[in-house]
C-alpha positions as CSV (number, residue, x, y, z in Angstrom):
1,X,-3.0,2.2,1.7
2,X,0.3,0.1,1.6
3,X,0.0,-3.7,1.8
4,X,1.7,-5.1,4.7
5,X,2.9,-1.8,5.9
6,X,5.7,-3.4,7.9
7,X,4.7,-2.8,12.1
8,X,8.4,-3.9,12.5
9,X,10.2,0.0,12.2
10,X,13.0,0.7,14.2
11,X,12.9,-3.0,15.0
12,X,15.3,-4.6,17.5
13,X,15.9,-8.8,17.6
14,X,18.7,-11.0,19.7
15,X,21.2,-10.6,16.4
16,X,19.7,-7.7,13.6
17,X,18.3,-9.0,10.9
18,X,18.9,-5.9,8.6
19,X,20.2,-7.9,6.0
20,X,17.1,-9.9,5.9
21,X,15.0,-6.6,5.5
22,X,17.0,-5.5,2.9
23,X,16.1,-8.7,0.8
24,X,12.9,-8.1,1.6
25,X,12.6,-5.0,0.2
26,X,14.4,-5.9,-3.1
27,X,12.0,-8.5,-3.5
28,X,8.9,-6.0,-3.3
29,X,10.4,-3.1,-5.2
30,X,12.0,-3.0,-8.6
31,X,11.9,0.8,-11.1
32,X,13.2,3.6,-10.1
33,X,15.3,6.5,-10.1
34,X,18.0,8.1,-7.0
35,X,16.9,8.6,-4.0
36,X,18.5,12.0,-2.3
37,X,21.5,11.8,-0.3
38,X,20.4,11.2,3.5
39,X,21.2,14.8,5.1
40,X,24.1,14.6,7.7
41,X,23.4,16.0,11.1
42,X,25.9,17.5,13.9
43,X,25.9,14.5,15.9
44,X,28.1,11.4,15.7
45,X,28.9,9.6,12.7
46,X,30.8,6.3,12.0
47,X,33.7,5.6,10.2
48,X,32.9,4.9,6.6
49,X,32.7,0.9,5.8
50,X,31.8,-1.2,2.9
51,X,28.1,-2.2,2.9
52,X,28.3,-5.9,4.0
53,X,30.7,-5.2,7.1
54,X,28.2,-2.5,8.0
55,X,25.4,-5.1,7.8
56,X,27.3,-7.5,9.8
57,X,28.1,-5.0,12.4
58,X,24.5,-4.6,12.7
59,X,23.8,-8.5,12.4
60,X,26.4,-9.1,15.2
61,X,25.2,-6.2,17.6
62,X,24.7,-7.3,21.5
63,X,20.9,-7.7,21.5
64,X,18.2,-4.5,22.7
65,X,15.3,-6.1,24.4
66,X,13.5,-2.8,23.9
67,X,13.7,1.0,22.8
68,X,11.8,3.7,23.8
69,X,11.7,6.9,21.3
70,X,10.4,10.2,20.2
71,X,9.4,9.7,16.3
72,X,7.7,12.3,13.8
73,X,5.9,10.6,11.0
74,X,5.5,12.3,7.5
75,X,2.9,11.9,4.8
76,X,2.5,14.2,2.0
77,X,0.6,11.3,0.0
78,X,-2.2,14.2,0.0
79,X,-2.1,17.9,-0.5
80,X,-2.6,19.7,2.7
81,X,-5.1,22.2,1.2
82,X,-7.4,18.8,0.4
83,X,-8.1,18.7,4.1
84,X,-11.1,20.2,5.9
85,X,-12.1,20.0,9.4
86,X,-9.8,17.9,12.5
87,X,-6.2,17.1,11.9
88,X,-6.0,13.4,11.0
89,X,-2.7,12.4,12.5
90,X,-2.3,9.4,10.1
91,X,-3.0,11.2,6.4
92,X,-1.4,14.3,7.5
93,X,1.2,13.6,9.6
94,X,2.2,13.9,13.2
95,X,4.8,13.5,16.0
96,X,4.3,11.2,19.0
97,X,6.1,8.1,20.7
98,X,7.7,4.8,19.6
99,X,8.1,1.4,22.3
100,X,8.8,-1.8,21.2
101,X,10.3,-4.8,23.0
102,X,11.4,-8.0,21.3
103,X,12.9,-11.3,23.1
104,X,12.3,-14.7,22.5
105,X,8.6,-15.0,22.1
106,X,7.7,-11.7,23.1
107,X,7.2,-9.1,19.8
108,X,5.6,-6.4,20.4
109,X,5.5,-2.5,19.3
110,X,3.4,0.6,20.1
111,X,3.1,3.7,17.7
112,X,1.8,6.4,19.0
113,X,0.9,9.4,16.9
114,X,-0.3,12.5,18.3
115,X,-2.9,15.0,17.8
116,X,-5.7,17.7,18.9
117,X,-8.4,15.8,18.0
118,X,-7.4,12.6,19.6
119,X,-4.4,9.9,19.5
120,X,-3.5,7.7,16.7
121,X,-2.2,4.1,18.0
122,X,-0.8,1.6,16.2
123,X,-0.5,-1.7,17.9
124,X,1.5,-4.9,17.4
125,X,1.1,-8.1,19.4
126,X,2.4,-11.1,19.0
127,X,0.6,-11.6,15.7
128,X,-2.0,-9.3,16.6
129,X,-2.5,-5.7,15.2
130,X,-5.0,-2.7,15.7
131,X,-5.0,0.8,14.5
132,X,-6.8,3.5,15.4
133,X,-8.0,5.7,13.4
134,X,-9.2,9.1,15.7
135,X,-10.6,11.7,13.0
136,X,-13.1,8.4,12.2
137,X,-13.2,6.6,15.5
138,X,-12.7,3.4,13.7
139,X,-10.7,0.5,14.7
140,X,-9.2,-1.9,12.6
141,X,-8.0,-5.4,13.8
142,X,-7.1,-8.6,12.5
143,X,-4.1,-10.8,13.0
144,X,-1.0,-12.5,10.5
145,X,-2.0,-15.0,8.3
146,X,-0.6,-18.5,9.1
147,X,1.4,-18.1,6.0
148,X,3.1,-14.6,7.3
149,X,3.5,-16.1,11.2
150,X,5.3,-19.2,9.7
151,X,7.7,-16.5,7.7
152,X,8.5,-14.7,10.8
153,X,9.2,-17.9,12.6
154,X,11.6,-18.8,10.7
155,X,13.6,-15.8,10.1
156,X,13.6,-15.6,13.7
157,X,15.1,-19.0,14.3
158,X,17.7,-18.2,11.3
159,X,18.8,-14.6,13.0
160,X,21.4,-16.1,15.6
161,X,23.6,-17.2,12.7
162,X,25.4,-14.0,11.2
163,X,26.7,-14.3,7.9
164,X,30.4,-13.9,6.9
165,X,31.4,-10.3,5.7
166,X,31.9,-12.7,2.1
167,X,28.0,-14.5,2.1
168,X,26.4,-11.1,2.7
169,X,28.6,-9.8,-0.4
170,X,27.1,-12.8,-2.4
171,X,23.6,-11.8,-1.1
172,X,23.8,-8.3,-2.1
173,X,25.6,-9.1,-5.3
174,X,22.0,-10.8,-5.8
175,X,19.6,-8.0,-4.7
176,X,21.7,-5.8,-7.3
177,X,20.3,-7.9,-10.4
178,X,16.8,-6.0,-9.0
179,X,17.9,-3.0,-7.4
180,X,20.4,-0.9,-7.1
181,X,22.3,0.0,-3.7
182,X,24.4,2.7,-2.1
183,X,27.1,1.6,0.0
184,X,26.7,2.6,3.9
185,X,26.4,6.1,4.0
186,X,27.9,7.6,7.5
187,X,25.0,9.9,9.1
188,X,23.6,10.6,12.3
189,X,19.8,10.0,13.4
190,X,18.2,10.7,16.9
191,X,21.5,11.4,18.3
192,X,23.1,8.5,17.1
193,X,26.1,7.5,14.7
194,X,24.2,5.6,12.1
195,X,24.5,4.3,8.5
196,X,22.3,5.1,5.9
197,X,21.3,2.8,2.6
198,X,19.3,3.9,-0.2
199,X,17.7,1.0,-2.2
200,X,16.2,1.9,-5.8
201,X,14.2,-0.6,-8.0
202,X,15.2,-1.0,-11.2
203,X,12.0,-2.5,-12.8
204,X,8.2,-3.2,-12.2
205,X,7.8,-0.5,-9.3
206,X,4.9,1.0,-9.9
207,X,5.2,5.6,-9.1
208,X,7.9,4.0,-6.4
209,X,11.2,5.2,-7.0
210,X,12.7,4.0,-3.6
211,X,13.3,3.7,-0.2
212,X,16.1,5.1,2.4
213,X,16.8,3.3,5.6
214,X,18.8,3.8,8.3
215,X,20.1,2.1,11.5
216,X,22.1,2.6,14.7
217,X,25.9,1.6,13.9
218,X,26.4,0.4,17.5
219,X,22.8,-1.3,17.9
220,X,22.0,-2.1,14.3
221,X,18.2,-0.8,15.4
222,X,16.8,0.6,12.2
223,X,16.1,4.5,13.1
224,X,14.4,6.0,9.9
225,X,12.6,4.8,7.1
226,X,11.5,6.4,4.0
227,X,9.7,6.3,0.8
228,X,9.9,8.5,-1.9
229,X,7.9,8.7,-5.5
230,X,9.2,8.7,-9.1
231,X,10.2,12.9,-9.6
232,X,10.4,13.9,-6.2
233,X,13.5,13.9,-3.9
234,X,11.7,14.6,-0.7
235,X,10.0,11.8,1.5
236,X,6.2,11.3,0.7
237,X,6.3,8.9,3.4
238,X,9.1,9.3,6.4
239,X,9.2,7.8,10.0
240,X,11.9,8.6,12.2
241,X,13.2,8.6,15.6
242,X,14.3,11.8,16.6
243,X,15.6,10.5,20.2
244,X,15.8,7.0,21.5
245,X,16.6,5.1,24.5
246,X,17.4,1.6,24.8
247,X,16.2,-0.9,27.7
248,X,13.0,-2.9,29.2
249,X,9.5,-1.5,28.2
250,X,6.9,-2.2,31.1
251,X,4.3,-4.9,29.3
252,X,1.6,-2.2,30.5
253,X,2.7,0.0,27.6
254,X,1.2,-2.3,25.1
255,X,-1.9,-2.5,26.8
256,X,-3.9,0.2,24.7
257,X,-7.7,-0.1,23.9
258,X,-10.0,1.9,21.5
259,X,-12.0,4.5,23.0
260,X,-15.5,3.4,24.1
261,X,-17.9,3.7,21.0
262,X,-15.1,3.0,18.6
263,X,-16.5,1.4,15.3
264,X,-14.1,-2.1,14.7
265,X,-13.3,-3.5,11.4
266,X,-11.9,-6.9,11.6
267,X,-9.5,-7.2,8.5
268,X,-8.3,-11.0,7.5
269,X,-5.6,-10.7,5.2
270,X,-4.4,-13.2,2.5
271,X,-1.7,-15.2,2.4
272,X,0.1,-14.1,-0.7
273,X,-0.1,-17.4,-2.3
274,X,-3.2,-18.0,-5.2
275,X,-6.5,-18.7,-4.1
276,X,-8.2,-21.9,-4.9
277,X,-11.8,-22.1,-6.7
278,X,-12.8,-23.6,-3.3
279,X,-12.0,-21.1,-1.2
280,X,-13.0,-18.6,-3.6
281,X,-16.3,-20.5,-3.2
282,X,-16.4,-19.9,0.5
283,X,-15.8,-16.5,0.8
284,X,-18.3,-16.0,-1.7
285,X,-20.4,-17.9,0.4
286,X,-20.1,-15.8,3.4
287,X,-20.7,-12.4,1.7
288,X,-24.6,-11.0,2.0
289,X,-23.9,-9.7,-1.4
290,X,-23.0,-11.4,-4.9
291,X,-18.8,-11.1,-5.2
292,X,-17.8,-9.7,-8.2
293,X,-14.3,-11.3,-8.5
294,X,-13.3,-11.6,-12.3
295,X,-10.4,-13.7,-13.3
296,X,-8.9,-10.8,-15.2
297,X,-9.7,-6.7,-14.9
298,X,-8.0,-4.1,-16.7
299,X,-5.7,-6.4,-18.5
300,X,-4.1,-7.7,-15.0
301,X,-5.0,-11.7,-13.5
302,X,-6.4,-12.2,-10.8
303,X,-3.8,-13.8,-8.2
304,X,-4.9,-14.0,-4.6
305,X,-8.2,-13.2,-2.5
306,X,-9.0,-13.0,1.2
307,X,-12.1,-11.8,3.7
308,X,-12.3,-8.4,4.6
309,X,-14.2,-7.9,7.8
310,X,-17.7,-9.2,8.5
311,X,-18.6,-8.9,4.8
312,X,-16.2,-8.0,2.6
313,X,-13.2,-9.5,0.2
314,X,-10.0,-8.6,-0.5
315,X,-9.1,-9.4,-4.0
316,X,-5.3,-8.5,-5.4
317,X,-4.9,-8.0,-9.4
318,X,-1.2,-8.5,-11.1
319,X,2.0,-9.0,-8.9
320,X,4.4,-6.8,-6.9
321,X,3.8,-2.9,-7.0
322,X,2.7,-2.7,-10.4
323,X,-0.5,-5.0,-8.7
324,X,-3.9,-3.7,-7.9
325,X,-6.3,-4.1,-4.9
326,X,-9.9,-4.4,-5.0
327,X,-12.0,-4.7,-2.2
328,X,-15.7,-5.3,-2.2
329,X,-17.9,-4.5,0.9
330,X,-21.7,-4.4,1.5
331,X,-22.8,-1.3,0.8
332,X,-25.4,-1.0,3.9
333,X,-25.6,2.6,5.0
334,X,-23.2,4.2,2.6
335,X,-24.0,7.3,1.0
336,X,-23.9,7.7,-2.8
337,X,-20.4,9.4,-4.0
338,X,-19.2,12.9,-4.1
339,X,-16.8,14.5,-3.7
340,X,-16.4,15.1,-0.5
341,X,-14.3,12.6,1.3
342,X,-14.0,10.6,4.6
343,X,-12.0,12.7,7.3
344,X,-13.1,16.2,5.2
345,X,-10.5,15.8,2.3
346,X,-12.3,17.2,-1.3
347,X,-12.0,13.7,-3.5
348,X,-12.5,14.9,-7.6
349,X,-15.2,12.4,-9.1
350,X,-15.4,10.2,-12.2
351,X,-17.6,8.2,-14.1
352,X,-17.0,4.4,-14.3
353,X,-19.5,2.4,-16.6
354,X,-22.3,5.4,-15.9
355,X,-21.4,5.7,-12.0
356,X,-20.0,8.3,-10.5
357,X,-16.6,6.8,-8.4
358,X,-14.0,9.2,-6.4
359,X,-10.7,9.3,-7.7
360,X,-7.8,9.9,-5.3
361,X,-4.5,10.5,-7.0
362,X,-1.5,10.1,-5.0
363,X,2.8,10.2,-5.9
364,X,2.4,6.8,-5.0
365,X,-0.7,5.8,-6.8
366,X,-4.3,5.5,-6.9
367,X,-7.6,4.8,-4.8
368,X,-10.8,4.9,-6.8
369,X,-14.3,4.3,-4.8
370,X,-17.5,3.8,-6.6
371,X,-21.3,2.0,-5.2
372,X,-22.8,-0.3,-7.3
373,X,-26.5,-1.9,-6.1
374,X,-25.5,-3.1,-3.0
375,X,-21.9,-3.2,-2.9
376,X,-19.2,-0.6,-2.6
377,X,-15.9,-1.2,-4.4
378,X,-12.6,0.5,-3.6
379,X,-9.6,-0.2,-5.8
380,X,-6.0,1.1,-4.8
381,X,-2.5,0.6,-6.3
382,X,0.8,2.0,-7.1
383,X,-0.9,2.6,-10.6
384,X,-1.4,5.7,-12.5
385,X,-5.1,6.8,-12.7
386,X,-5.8,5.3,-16.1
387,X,-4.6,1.9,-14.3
388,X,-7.0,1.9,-11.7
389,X,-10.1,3.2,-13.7
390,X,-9.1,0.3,-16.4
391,X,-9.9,-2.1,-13.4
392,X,-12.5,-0.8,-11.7
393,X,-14.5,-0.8,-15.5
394,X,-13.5,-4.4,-15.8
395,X,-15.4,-5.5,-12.3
């Protein structure tokens, strides 16, 4: 449900471009409260150091062409007792198996996520991503926009000059007008010494009240990532290495297909910038059902669209995490709304403009489904429930 869930965890480059991630983040987050303290293992920890030489440490780290690790993924975004039927390793967590190599224009990375009732996989390649969804044998592919290729490009091309221990200062004396920062916190993760930095918004972050990362002192390979919601102090969302090797990962590892009879959705995403009335127009023109795009809904504008498979849009509401997404599919084949749910999780029910629409509530935010004549709506966002219903009544 995130936008742009970043493939790039526990990411490894020529130089580390932690720096650059963590200006990333402050761009997307703002609002929040502390984030708890990362817990300390009994393995080894560094020496304590002041936030920018940490970064630079990491920035200036002999380059890993590849890792190889164990990971367990958390994600307490639903209640366990919602579930019915197969374990879905992607709603309710799972461990499994981490690769990733990443040399000059080679990028790749393979998530693998474990369970009874079949294999999660999570694919980067060179622009290209899949995941696969087991519990509802469905595929979803698409590729990065030339907008978001163009981005990475360039940060690539930038990472080989490290910043000074004084420019990184400057930068982070920046990202603090947004968020606020910890300094380097000495822990230990999968074995390794590592620092730990928690980064919480100040503004304009939706049910988000931060992140925690955490990467390899020696390596500068980021080793955990998580997210937590306003009023709770554990991870609702958490991916970790719990042991890592570093070397060459065979190019056969990357080389995963879906399951013969697999369902694929082909997902185009936008760009990020605003959409023009003509290219409004031609998604619109390539839909088999009338798009129902408003320039405002629920009090929020209208800012970017994009397709969404073979017939469907992606429409994003307001900016940042206090935004809203809307998409709007062809309805063929679906079954009216109740409240059971895809994957056997109980979904409670509401009424928007006289049809009845699941409402999932999350500590991250809200997905509401609804049909209407031949089109099926789904609106998500880091938005309380009121939020949410506000926009899907304005559509």
């Amino acid at each position: 449900m995130c936008q742009s869930i970043s493939v790039k965890f526990l990411r490894t480059a020529p130089t580390r471009r932690l720096l650059v991630l963590i200006a990333s983040v402050a761009g997307v987050i703002a609002a929040g409260t502390a984030i708890a303290v990362a817990a300390i293992g009994s393995g080894p920890v560094p020496r304590r150091e002041g936030l920018a030489v940490a970064i630079r440490q990491a920035l200036s780290a002999p380059a890993v062409t590849g890792i190889s690790a164990r990971i367990t993924f958390t994600n307490s975004l639903i209640d366990a007792t919602d579930f019915q039927g197969p374990t879905d390793p992607l709603f309710q967590g799972a461990s499994g198996r981490l690769w990733m190599t990443d040399t000059p224009g080679d990028h790749r990375l393979r998530i693998e996520l474990q369970s009874d009732n079949g294999d999660a996989q999570i694919v980067y390649d060179n622009g290209r991503f899949s995941i696969y969804d087991p519990t509802s044998n469905v595929a979803y592919v698409g590729s990065m926009t030339a907008h978001a290729a163009d981005r990475h490009r360039a940060r690539v091309a930038g990472a080989d000059r490290v910043p000074t221990v004084a420019a990184i200062t400057r930068a982070l004396t920046r990202v603090s007008k947004h968020v606020e920062l910890s300094g380097a916190i000495p822990s230990d993760v999968a074995g390794q010494a590592a620092y730990t930095i928690r980064i919480s918004p100040q503004r304009n972050g939706g049910l988000l009240s931060g992140f925690e990362l955490a990467w390899d002192a020696v390596r500068g390979v980021p080793l955990r990532f998580a997210v937590y919601a306003k009023g709770d102090r554990s991870p609702v969302l958490e991916l970790e290495a719990t042991d890592i090797s570093y070397g060459p990962v065979s190019a056969s590892v990357f080389d995963v297909s879906p399951p013969p009879g697999t369902r694929i959705e082909h997902i185009s995403t936008p760009s990020g910038a605003r959409t023009s009335a003509h290219e409004r127009s031609d998604i619109a023109r390539r839909l088999t059902f009338a798009l129902d795009a408003p320039a405002t809904a629920g009090g929020l504008t209208r800012t970017s669209m994009g397709r969404l498979g073979n017939d469907g849009a992606l429409i994003f509401y307001g900016h940042g995490l206090s935004g809203v997404a809307v998409l709007e599919q062809a309805a063929h084949g679906s079954r009216a709304v109740t409240s059971s749910g895809q994957g056997g999780v109980t979904i409670p029910t509401v009424s928007i403009n006289g049809v009845s629409a699941q409402q999932l509530q999350t500590p991250l935010g809200t997905a509401l489904r609804f049909i209407r004549g031949q089109v099926a709506y789904t609106v998500l966002g880091s938005v309380p429930p009121a939020t949410a219903d506000a926009v899907a009544r304005g559509l």
